[in-house]
N, C-alpha and C positions, 0 to 999 in steps of 0.2 A: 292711687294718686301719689303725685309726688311732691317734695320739699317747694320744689316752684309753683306747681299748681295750687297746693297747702298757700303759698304767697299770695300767688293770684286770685285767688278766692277773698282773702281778708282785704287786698285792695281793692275789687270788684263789690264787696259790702259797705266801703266807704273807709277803710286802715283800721289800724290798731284801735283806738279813741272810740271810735264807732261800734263798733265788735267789743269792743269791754263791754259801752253800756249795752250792746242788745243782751251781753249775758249776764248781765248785774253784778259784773266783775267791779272792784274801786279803784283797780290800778291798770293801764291798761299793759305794764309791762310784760304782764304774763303773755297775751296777744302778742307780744313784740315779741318777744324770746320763740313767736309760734313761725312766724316769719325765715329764721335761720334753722330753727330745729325741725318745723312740720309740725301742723295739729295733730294732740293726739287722738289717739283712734276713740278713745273713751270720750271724750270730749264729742266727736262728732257722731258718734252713736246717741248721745245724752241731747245731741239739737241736731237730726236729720232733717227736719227742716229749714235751718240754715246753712251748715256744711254739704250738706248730701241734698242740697237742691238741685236739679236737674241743669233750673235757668241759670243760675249762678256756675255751676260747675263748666258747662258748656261757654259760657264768657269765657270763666278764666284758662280753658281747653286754646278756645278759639283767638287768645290777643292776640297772638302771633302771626298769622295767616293772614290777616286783612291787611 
């Protein structure tokens, strides 16, 4: 995946804000900085249910094209 699709994914989940709280994060900067840098890999191995969603991934694959 890449740095946009890493994008497309967190605002496909509802942004930064959103994605803090499903990870019980308290700040949601770190999400924000994931935005320009890309999630990282550890991170989405640690929630393959959310990063590594099929439905989710294929959205943020798909914005483009429609």
């Amino acid at each position: 995946m890449s740095i946009s699709t890493d994008k497309d994914i967190i605002v496909a989940l509802g942004g930064s804000t959103k994605v803090a709280e499903m990870l019980g994060l308290k700040s949601k900067q770190r999400v924000q900085n994931w935005i320009t840098r890309g999630i990282p890999a550890e991170v989405k191995l640690q929630y393959p249910h959310i990063f590594l969603n099929p439905n989710i991934s294929s959205v943020a694959r798909n914005k483009d094209v429609a």
